[in-house]
C-alpha positions as CSV (number, residue, x, y, z in Angstrom):
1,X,3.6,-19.2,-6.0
2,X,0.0,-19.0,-5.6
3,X,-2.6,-18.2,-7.9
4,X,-4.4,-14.9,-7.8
5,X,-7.5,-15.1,-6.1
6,X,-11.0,-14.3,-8.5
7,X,-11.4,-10.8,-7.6
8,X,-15.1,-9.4,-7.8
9,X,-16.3,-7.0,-10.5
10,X,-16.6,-4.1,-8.1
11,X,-13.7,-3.5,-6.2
12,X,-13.0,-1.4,-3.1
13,X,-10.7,1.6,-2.9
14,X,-6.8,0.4,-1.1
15,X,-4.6,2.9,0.3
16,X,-1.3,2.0,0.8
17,X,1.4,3.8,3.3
18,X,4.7,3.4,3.5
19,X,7.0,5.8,5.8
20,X,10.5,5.7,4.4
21,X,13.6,7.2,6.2
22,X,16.9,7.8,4.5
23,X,15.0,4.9,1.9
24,X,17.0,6.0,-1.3
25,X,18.8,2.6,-1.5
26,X,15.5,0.4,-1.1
27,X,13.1,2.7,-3.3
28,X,14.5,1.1,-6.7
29,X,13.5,-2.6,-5.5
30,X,10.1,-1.0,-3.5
31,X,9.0,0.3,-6.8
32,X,9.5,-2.4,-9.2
33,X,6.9,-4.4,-6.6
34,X,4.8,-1.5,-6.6
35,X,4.5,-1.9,-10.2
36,X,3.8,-5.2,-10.3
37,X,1.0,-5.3,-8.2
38,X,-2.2,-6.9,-9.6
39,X,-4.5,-5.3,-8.0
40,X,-6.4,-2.8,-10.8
41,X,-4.5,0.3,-10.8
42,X,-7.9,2.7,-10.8
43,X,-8.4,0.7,-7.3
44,X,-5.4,1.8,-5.0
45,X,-3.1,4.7,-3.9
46,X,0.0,4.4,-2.4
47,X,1.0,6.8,-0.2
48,X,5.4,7.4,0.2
49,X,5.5,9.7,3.6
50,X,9.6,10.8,3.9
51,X,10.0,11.2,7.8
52,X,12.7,13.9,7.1
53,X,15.4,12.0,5.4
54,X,19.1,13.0,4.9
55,X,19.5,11.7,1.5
56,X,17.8,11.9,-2.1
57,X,14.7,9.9,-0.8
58,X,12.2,12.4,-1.6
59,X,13.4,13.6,-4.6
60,X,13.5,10.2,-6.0
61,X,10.0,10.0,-4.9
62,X,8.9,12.9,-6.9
63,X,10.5,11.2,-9.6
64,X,8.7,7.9,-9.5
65,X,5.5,9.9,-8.7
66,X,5.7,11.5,-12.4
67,X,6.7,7.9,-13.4
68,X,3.8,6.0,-11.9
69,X,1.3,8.9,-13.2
70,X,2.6,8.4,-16.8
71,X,1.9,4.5,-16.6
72,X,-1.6,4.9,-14.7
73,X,-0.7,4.6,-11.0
74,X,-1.7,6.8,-8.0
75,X,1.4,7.3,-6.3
76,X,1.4,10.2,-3.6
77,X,4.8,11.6,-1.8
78,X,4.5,13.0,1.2
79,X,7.1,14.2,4.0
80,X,6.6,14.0,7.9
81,X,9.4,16.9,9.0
82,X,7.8,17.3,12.7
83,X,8.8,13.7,14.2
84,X,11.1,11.5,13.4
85,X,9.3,8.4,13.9
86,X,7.6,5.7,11.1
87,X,4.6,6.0,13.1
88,X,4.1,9.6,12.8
89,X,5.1,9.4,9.4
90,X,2.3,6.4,9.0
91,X,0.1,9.1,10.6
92,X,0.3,11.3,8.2
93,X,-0.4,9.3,5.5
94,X,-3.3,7.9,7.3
95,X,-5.0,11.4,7.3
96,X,-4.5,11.5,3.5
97,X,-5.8,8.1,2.6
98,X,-8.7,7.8,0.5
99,X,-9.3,4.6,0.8
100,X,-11.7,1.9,1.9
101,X,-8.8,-0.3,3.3
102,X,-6.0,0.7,4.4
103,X,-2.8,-1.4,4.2
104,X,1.0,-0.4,5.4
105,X,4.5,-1.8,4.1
106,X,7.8,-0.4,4.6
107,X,10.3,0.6,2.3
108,X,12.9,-2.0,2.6
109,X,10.1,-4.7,2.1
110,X,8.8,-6.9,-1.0
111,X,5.4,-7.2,-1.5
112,X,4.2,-10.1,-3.8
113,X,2.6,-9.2,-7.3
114,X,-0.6,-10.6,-5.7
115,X,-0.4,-8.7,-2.5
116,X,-3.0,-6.5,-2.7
117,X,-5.7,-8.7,-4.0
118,X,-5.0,-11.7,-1.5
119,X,-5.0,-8.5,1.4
120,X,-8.6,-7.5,-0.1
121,X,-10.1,-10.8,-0.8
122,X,-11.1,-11.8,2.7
123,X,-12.5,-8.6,3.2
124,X,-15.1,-8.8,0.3
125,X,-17.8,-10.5,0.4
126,X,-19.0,-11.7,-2.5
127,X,-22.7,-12.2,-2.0
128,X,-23.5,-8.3,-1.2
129,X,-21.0,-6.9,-3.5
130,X,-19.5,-5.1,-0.2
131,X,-16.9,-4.6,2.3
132,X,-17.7,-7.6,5.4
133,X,-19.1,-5.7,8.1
134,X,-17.0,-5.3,11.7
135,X,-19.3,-8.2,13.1
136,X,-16.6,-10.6,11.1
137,X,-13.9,-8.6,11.9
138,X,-12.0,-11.4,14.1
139,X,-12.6,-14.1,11.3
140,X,-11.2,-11.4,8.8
141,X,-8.2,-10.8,10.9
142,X,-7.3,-14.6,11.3
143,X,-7.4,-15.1,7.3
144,X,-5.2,-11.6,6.5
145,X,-2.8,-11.9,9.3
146,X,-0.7,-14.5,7.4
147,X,-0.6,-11.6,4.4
148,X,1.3,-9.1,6.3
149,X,3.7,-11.3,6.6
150,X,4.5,-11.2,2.8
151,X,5.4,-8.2,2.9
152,X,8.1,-8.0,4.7
């Protein structure tokens, strides 16, 4: 386990998406992560987009949704009826995000506690107090590619 990176004082806005299908069995594990995240709760919104499932999926999801508002999380269900497809549902919570960055998972992965704030670190840059501007963007996608692959 690694230790969680110093994170600046100012922090930038995360959304996260994650398109579930027929997800009931792998929301109770998906959640507990979610919750464990160490990355300041005022900071990030996750997004849960059901692409039309079959079973309780999005009724559990209104369920943790009163859950995560009662303990101080942002936690946002959304459904993708039209297409059946994790893309489209990822679409749809794209056009919702609020955030500054943008980050995907899927239900039946396990993001680390520190999964957020190692995804963000790279992308801050310390000096300015700001986002790194697209003229690093290749050295930023070298040091968060290995990230991603936490999470699933």
């Amino acid at each position: 386990m690694t230790a969680s990176p110093v994170l600046p004082s100012v922090l930038p806005f995360v959304s996260v998406i994650i398109p579930i299908y027929n997800g009931e069995e792998d929301l109770p594990d998906l959640m507990a992560c979610l919750w464990r995240q160490t990355y300041p709760a005022q900071r990030v919104e996750y997004l849960l987009v059901d692409n039309n499932s079959s079973d309780r999926t999005y009724s559990l999801l209104q369920s943790y949704a009163k859950q995560a508002e009662s303990n101080g999380l942002t936690l946002r269900t959304l459904q993708e009826n039209t297409i059946q497809s994790s893309y489209a549902a990822s679409n749809q919570g794209i056009r919702l995000a609020k955030g500054e960055i943008v980050a995907f998972t899927d239900a039946d992965c396990r993001p680390d506690a520190t999964w957020l704030e190692e995804l963000v670190q790279p992308f801050w840059d310390s000096d300015e107090n700001s986002l790194q501007d697209d003229s690093d963007s290749d050295n930023v996608r070298q040091k968060t590619s290995h990230h991603a692959s936490n999470t699933g």
